[in-house]
C-alpha positions, 0 to 999 in steps of 0.5 A: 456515489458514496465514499468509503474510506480506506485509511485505517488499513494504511494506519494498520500499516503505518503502526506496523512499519513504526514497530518495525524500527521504520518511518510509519508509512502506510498504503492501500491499493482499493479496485474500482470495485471497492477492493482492497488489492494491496496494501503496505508499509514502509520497509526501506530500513528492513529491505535496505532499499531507498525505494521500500517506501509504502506505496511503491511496495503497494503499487508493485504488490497490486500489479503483479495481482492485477498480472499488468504494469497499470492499474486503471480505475484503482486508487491509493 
């Protein structure tokens, strides 16, 4: 088993949300496959939603790819 790492696409992100006025968070969503299925930023301000944070927006992105409430075997 070998591990890959995910995290300059969340920093990409995190970058990203900070350009945006927001907090610099980011999140990535990989498949058991390897896949990255989504990723996002910190919106919060930008969406004035308390619940835009990056990861929420990156599990809700990969559901509705995934077309289900759960995501099995993925990781943020």
């Amino acid at each position: 088993m070998s591990f890959t790492s995910y995290m300059s696409q969340a920093l990409e992100e995190a970058r990203a949300a900070a350009a945006r006025g927001e907090v610099p968070v980011g999140a990535v969503i990989v498949a058991p496959n390897g896949q990255v299925v989504a990723q996002a930023g910190n919106r919060t301000r930008e969406l004035n939603d308390p619940t835009a944070h990056a990861e929420v927006l990156a599990i809700r992105a990969a559901c509705a790819a995934a077309g289900s409430e759960r995501l099995g075997g993925h990781a943020l």
